[in-house]
CHARMM internal coordinates of N, CA and C (Angstrom, degrees):
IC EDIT
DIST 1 N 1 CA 1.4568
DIST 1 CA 1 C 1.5272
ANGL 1 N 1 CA 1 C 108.55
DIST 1 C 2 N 1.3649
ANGL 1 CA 1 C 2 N 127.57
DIHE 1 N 1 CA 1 C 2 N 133.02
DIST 2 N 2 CA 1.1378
ANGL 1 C 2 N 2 CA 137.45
DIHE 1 CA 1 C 2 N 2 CA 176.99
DIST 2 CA 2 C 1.3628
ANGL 2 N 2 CA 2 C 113.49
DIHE 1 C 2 N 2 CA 2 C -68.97
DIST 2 C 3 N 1.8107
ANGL 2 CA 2 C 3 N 141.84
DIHE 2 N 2 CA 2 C 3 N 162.05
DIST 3 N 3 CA 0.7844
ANGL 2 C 3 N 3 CA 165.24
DIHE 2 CA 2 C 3 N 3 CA -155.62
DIST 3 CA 3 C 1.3553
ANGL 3 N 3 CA 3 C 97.68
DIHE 2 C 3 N 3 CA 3 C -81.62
DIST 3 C 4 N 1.2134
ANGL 3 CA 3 C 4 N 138.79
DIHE 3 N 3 CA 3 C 4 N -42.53
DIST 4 N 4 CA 1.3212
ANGL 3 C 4 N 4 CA 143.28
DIHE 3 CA 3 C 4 N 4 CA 176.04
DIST 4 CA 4 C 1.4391
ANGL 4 N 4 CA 4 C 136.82
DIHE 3 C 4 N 4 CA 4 C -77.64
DIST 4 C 5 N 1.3670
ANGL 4 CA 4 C 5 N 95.16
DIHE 4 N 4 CA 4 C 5 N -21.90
DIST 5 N 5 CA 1.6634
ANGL 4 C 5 N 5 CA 110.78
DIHE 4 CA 4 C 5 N 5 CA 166.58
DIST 5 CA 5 C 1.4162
ANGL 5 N 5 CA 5 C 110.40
DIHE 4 C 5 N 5 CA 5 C -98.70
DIST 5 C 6 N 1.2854
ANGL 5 CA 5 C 6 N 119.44
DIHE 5 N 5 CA 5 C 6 N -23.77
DIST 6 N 6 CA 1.7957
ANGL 5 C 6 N 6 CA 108.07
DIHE 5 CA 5 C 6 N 6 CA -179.24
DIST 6 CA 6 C 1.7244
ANGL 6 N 6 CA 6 C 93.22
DIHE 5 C 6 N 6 CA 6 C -81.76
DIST 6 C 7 N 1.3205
ANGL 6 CA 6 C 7 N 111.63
DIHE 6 N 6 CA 6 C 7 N -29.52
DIST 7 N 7 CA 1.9154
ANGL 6 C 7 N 7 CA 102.04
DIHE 6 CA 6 C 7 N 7 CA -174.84
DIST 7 CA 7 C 1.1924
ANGL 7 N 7 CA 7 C 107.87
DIHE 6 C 7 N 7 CA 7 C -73.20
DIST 7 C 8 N 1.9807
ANGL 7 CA 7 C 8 N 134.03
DIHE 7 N 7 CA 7 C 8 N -12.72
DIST 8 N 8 CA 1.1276
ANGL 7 C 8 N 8 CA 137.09
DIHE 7 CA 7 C 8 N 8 CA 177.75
DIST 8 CA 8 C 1.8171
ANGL 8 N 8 CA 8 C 102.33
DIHE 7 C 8 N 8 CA 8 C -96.92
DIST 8 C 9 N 1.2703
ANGL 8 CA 8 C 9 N 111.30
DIHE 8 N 8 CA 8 C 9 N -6.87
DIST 9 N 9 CA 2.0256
ANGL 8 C 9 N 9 CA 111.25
DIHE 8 CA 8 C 9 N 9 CA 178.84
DIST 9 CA 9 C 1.3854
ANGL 9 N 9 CA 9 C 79.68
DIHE 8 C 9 N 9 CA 9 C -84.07
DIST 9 C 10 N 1.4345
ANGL 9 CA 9 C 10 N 133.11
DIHE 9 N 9 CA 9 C 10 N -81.10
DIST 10 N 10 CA 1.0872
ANGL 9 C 10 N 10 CA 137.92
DIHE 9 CA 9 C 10 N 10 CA -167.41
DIST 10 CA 10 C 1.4882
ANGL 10 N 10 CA 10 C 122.53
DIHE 9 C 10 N 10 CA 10 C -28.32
DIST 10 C 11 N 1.0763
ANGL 10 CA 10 C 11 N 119.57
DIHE 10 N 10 CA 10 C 11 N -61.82
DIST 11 N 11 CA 1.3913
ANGL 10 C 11 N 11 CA 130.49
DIHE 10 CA 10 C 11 N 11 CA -167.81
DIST 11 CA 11 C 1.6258
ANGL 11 N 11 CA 11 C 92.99
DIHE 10 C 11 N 11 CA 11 C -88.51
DIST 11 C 12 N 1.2624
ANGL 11 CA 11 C 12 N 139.79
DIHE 11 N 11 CA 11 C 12 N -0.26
DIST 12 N 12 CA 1.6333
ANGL 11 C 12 N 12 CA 133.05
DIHE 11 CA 11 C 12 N 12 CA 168.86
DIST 12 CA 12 C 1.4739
ANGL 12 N 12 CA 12 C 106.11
DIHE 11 C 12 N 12 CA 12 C 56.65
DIST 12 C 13 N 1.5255
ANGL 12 CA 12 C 13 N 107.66
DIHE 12 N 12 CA 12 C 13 N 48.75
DIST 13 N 13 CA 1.4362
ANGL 12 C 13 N 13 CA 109.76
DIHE 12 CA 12 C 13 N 13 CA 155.07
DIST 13 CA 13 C 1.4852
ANGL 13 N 13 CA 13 C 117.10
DIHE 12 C 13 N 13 CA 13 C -112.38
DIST 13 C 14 N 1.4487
ANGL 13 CA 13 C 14 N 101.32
DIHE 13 N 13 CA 13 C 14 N 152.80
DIST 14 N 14 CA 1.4545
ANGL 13 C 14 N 14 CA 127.30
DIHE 13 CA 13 C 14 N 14 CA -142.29
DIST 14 CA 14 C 1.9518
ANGL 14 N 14 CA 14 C 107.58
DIHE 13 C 14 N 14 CA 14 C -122.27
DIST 14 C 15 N 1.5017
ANGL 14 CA 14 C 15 N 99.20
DIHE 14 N 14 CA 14 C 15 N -19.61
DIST 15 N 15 CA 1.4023
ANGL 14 C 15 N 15 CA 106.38
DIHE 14 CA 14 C 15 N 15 CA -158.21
DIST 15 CA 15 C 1.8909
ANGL 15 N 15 CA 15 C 100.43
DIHE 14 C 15 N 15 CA 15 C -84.21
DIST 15 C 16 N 1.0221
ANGL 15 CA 15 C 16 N 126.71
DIHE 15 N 15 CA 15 C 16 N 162.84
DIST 16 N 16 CA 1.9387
ANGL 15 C 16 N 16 CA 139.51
DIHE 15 CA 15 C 16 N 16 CA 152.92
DIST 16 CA 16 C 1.5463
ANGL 16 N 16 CA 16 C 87.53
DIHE 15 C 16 N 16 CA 16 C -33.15
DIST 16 C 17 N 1.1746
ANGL 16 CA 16 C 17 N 116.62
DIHE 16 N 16 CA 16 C 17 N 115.95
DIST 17 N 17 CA 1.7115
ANGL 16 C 17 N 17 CA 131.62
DIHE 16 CA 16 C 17 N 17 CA 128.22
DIST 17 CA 17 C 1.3833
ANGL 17 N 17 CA 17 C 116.02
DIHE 16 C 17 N 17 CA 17 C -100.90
DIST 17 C 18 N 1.0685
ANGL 17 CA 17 C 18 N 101.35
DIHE 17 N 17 CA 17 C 18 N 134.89
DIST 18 N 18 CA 1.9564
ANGL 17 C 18 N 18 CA 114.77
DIHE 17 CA 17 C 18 N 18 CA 169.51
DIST 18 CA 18 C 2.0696
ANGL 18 N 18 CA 18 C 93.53
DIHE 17 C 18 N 18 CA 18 C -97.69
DIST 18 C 19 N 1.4691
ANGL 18 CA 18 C 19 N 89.73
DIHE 18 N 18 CA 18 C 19 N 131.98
DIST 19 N 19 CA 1.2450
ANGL 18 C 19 N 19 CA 116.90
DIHE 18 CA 18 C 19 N 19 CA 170.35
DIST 19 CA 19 C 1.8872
ANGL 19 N 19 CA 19 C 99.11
DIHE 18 C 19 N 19 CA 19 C -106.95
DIST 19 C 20 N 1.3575
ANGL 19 CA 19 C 20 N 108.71
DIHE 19 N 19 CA 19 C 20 N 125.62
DIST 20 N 20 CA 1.1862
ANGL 19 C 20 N 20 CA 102.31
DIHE 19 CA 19 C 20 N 20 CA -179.93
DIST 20 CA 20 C 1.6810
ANGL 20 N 20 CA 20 C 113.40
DIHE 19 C 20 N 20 CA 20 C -144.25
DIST 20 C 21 N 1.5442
ANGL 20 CA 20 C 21 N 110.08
DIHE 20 N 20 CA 20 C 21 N 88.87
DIST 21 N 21 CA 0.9536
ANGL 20 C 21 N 21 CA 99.63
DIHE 20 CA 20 C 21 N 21 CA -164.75
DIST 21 CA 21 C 1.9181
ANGL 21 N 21 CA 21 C 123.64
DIHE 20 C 21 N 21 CA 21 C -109.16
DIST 21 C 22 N 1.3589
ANGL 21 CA 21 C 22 N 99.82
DIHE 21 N 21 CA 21 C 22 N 59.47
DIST 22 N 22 CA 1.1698
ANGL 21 C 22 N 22 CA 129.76
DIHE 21 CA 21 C 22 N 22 CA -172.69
DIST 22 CA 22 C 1.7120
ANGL 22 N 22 CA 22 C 101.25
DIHE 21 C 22 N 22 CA 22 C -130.30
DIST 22 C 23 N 1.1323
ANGL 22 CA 22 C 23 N 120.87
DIHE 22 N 22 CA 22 C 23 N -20.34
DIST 23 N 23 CA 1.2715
ANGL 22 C 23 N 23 CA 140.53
DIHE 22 CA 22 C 23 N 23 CA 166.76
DIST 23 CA 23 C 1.7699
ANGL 23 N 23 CA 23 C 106.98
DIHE 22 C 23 N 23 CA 23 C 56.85
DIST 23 C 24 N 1.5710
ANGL 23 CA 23 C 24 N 96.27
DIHE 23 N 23 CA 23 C 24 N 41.80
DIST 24 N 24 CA 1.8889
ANGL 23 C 24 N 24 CA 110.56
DIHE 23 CA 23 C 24 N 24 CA 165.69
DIST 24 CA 24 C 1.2249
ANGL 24 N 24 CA 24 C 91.36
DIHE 23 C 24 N 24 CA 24 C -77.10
DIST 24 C 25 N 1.0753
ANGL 24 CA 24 C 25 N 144.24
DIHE 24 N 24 CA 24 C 25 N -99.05
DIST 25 N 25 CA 1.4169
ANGL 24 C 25 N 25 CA 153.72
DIHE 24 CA 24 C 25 N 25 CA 175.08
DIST 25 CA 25 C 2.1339
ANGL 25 N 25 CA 25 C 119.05
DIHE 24 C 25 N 25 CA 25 C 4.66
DIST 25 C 26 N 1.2732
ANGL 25 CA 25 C 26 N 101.55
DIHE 25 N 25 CA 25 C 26 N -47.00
DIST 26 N 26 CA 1.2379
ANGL 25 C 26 N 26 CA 117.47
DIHE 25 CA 25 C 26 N 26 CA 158.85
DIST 26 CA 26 C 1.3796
ANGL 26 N 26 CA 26 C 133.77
DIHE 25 C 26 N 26 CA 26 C -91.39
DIST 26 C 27 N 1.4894
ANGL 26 CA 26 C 27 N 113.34
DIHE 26 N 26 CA 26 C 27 N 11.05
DIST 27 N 27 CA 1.3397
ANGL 26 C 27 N 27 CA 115.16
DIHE 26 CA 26 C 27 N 27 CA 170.54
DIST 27 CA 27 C 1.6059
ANGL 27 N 27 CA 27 C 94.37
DIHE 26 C 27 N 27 CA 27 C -107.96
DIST 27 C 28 N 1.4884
ANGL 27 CA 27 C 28 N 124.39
DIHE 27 N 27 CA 27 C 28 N -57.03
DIST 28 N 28 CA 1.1858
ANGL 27 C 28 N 28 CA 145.13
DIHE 27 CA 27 C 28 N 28 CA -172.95
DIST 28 CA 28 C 1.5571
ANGL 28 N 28 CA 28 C 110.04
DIHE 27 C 28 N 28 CA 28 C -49.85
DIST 28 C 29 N 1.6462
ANGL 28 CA 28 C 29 N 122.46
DIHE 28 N 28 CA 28 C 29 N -23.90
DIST 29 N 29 CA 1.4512
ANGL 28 C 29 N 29 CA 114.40
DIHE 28 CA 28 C 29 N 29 CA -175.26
DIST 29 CA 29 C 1.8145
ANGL 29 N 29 CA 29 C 80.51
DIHE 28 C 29 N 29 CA 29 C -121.97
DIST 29 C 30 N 0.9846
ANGL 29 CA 29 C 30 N 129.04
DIHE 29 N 29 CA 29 C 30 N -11.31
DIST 30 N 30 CA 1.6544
ANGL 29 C 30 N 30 CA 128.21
DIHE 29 CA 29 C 30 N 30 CA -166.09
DIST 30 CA 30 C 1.3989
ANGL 30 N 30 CA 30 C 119.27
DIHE 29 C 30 N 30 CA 30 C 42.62
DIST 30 C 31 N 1.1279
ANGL 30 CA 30 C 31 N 95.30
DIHE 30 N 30 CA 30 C 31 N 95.56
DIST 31 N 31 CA 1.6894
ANGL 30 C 31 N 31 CA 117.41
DIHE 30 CA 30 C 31 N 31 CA -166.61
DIST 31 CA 31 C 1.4100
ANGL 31 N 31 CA 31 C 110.29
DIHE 30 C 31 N 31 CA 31 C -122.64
DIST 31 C 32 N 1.5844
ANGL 31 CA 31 C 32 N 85.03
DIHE 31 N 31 CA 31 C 32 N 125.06
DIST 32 N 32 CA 1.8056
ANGL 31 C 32 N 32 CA 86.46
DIHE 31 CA 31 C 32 N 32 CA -160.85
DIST 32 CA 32 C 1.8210
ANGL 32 N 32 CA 32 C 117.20
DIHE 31 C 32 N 32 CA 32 C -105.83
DIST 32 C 33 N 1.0375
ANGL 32 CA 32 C 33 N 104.06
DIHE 32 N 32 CA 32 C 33 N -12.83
DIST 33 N 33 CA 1.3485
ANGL 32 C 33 N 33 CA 124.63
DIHE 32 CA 32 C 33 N 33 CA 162.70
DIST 33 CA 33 C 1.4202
ANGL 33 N 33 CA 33 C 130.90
DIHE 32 C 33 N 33 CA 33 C -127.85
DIST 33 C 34 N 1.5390
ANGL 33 CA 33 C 34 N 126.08
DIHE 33 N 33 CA 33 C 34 N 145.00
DIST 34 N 34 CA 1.6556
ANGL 33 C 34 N 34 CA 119.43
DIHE 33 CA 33 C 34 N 34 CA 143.70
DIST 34 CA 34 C 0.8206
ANGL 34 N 34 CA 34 C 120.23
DIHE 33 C 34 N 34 CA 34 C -107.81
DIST 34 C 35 N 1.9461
ANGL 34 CA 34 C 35 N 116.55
DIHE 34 N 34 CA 34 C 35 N 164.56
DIST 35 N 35 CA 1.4523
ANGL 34 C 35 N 35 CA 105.55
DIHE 34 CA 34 C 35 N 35 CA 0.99
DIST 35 CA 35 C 1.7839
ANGL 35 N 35 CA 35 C 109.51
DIHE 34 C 35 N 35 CA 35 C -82.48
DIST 35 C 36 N 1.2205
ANGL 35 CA 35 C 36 N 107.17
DIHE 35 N 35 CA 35 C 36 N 135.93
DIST 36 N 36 CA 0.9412
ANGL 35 C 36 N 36 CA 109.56
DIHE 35 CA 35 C 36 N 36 CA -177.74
DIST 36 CA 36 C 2.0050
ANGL 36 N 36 CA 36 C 115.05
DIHE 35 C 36 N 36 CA 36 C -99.98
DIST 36 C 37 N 1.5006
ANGL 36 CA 36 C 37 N 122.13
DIHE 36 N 36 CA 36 C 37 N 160.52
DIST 37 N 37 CA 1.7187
ANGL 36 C 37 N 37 CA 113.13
DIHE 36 CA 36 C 37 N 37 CA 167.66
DIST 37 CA 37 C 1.3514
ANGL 37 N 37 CA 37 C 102.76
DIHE 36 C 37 N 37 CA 37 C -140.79
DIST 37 C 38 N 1.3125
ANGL 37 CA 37 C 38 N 111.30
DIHE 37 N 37 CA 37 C 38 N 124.82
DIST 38 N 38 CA 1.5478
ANGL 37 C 38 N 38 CA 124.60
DIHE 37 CA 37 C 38 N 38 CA -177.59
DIST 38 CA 38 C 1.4039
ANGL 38 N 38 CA 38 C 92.14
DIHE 37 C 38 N 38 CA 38 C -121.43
DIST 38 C 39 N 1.8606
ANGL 38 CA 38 C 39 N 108.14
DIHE 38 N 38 CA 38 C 39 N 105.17
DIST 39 N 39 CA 1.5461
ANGL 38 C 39 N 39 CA 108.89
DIHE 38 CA 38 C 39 N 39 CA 165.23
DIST 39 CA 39 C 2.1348
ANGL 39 N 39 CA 39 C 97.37
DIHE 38 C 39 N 39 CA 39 C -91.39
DIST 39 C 40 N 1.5901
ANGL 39 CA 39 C 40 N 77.59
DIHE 39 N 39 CA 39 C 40 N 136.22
DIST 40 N 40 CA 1.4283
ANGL 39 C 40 N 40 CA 96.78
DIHE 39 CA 39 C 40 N 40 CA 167.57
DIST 40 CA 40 C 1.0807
ANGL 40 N 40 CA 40 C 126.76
DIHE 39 C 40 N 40 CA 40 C -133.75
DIST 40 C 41 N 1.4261
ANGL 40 CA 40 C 41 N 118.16
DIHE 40 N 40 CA 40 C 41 N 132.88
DIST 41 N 41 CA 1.8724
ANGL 40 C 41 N 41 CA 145.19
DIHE 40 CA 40 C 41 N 41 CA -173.60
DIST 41 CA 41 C 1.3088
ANGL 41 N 41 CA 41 C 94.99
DIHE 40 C 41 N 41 CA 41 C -21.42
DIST 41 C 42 N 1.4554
ANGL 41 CA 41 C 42 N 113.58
DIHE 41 N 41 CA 41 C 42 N 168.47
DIST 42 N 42 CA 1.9128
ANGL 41 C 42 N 42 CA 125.47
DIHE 41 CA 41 C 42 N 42 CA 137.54
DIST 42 CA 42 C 1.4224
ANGL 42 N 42 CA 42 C 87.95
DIHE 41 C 42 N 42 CA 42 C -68.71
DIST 42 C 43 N 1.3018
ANGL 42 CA 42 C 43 N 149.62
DIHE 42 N 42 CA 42 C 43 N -40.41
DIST 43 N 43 CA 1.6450
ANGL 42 C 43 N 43 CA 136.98
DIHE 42 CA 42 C 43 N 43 CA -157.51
DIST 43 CA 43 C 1.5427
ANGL 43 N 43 CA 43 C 78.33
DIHE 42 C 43 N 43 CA 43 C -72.00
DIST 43 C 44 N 1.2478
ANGL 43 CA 43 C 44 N 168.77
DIHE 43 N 43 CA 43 C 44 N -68.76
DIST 44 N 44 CA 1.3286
ANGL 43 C 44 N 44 CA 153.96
DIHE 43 CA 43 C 44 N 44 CA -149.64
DIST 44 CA 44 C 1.7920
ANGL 44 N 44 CA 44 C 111.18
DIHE 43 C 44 N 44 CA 44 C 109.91
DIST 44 C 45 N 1.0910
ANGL 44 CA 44 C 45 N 104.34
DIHE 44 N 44 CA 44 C 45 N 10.59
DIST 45 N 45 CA 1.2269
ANGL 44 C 45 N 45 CA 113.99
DIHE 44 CA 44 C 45 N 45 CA -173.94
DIST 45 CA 45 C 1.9273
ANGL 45 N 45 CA 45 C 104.32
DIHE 44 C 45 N 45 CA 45 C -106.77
DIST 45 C 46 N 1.5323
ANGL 45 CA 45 C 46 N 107.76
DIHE 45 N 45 CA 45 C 46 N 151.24
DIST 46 N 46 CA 1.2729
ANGL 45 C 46 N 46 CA 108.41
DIHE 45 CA 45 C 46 N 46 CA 170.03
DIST 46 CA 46 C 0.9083
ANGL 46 N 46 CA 46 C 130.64
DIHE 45 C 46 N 46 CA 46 C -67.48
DIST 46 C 47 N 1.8181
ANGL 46 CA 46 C 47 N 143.40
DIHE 46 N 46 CA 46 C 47 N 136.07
DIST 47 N 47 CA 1.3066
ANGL 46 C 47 N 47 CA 124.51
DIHE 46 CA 46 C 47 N 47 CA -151.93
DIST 47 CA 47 C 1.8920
ANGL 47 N 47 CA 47 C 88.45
DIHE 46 C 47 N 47 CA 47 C -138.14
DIST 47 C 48 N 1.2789
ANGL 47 CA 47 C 48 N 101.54
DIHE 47 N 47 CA 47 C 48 N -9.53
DIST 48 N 48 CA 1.8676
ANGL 47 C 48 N 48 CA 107.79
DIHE 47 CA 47 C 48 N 48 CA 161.68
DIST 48 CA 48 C 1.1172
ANGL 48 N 48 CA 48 C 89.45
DIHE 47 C 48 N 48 CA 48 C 157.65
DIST 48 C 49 N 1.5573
ANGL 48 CA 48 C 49 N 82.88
DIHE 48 N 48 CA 48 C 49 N 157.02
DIST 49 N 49 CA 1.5197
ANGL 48 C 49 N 49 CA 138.05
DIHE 48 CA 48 C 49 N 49 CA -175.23
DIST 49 CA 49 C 1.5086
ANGL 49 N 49 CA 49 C 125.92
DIHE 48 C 49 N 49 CA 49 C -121.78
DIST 49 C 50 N 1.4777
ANGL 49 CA 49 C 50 N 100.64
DIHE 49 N 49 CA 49 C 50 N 131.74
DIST 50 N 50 CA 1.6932
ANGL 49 C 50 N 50 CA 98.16
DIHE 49 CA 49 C 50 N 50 CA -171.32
DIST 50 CA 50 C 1.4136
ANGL 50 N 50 CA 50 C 98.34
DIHE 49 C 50 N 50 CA 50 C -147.81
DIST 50 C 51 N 1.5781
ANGL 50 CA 50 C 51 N 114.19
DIHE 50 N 50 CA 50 C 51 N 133.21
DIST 51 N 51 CA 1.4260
ANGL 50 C 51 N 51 CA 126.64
DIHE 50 CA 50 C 51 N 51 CA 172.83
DIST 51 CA 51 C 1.4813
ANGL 51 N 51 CA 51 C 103.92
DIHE 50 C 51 N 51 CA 51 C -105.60
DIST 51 C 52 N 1.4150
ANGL 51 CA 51 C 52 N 108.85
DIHE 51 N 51 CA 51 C 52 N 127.11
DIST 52 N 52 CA 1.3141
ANGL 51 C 52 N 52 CA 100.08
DIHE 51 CA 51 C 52 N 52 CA 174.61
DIST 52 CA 52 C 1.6942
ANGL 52 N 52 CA 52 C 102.95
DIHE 51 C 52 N 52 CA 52 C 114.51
DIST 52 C 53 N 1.6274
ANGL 52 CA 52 C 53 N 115.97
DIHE 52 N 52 CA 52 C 53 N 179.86
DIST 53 N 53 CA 1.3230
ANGL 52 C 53 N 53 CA 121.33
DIHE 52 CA 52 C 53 N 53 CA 156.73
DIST 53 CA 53 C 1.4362
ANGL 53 N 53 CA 53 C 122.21
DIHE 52 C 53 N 53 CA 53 C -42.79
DIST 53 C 54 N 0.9613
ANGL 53 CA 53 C 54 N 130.05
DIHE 53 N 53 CA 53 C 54 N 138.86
DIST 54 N 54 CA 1.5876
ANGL 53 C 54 N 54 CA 124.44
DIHE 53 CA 53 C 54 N 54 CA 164.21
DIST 54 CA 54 C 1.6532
ANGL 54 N 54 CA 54 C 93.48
DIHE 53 C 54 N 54 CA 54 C -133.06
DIST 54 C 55 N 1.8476
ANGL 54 CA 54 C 55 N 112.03
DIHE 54 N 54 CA 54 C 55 N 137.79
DIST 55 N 55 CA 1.1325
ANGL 54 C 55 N 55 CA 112.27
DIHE 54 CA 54 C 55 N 55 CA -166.24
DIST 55 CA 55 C 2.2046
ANGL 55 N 55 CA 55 C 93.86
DIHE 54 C 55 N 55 CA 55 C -92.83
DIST 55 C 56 N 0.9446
ANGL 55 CA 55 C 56 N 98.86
DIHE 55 N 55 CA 55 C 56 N 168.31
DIST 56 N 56 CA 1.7126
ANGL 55 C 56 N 56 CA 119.69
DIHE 55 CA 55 C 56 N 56 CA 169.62
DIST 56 CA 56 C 1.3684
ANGL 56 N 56 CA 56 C 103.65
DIHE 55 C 56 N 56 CA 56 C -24.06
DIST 56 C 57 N 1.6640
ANGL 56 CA 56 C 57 N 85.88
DIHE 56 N 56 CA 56 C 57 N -82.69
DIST 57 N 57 CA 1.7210
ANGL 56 C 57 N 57 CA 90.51
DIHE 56 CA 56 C 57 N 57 CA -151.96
DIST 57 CA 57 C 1.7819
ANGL 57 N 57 CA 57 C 102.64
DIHE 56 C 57 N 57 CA 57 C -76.17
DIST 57 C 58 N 1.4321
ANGL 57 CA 57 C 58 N 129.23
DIHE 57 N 57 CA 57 C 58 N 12.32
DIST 58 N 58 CA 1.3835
ANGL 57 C 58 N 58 CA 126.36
DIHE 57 CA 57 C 58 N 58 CA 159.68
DIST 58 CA 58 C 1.5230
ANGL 58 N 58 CA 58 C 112.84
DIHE 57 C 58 N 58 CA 58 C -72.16
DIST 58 C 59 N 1.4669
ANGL 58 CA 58 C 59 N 93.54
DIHE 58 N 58 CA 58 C 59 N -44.85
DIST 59 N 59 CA 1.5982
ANGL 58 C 59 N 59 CA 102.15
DIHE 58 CA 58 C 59 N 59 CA 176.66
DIST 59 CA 59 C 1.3183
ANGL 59 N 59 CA 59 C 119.36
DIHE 58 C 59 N 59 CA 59 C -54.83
DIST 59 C 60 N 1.4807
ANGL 59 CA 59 C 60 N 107.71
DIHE 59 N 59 CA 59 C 60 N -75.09
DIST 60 N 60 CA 1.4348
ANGL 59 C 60 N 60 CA 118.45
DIHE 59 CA 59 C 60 N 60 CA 158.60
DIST 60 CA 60 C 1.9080
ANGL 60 N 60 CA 60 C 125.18
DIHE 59 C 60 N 60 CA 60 C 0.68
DIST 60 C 61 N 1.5966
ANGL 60 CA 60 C 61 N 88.54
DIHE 60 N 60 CA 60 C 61 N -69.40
DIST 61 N 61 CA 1.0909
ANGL 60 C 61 N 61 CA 79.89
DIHE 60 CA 60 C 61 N 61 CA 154.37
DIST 61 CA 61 C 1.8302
ANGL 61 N 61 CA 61 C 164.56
DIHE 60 C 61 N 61 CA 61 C -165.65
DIST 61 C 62 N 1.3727
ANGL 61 CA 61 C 62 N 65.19
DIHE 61 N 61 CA 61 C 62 N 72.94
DIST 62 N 62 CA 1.7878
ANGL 61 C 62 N 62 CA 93.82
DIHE 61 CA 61 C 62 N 62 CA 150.83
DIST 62 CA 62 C 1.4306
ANGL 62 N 62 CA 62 C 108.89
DIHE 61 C 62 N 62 CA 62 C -87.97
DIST 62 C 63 N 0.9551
ANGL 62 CA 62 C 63 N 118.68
DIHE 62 N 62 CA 62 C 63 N -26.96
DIST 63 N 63 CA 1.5770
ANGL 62 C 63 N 63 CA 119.53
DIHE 62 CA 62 C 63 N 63 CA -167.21
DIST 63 CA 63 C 1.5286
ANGL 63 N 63 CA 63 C 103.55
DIHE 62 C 63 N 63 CA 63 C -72.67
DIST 63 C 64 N 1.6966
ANGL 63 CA 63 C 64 N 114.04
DIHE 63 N 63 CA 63 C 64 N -44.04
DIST 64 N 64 CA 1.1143
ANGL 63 C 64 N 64 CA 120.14
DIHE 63 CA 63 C 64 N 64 CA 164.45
DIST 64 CA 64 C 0.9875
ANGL 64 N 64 CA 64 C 126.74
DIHE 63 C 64 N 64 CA 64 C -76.42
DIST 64 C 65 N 1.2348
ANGL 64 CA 64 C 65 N 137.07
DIHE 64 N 64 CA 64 C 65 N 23.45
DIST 65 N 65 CA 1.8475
ANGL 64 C 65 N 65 CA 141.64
DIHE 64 CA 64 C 65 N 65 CA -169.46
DIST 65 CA 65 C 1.6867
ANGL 65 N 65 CA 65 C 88.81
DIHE 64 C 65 N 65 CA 65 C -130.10
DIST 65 C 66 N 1.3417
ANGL 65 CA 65 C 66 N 118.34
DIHE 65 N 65 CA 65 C 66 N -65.97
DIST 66 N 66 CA 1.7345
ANGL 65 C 66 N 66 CA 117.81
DIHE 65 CA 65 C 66 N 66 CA 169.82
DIST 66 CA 66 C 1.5996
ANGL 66 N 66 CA 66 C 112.15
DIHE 65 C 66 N 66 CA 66 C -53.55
DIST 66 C 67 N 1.3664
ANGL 66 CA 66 C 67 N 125.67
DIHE 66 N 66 CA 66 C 67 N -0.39
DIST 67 N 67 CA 1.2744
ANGL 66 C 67 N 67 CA 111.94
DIHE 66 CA 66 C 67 N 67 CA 172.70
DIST 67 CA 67 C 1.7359
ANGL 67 N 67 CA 67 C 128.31
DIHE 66 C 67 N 67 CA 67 C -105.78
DIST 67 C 68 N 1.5723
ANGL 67 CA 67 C 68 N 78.15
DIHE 67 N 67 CA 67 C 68 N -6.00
DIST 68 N 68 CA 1.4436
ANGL 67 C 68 N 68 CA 99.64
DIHE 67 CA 67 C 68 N 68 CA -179.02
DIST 68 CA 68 C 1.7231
ANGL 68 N 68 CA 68 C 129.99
DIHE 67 C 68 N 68 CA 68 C -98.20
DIST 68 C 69 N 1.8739
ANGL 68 CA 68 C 69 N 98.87
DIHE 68 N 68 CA 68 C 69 N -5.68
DIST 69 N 69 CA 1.1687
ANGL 68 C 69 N 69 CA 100.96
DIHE 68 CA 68 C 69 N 69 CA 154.80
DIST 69 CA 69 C 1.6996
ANGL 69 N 69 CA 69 C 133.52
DIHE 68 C 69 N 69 CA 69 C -89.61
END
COOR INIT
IC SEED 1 N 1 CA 1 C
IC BUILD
């Protein structure tokens, strides 16, 4: 098991992670730590960035603030 799925067993996340280990993905959103979560728009643009844990209801909502534009 890779480094990225036992830190997602561990931490009891459930959501799409991109494993990217060509590191396009981390130049292209510029990501400076893991684990890192870059929610991004339908415009394709970054709408936040978080190194580290991010709890639910932070996510939540941002998710609901980027969905409402």
């Amino acid at each position: 098991m890779d480094k990225s799925k036992a830190w997602e067993e561990r931490n009891k996340r459930t959501m799409r992670t991109l494993t990217d280990p060509n590191f396009v993905v981390l130049d292209a959103y510029k990501v400076h730590g893991i684990p890192a979560l870059v929610l991004v728009g339908r415009d394709g643009k970054v709408k936040q960035y978080w190194e580290g844990t991010v709890s639910k209801s932070v996510l939540q909502a941002a998710v609901n603030q980027a969905l409402k534009k």
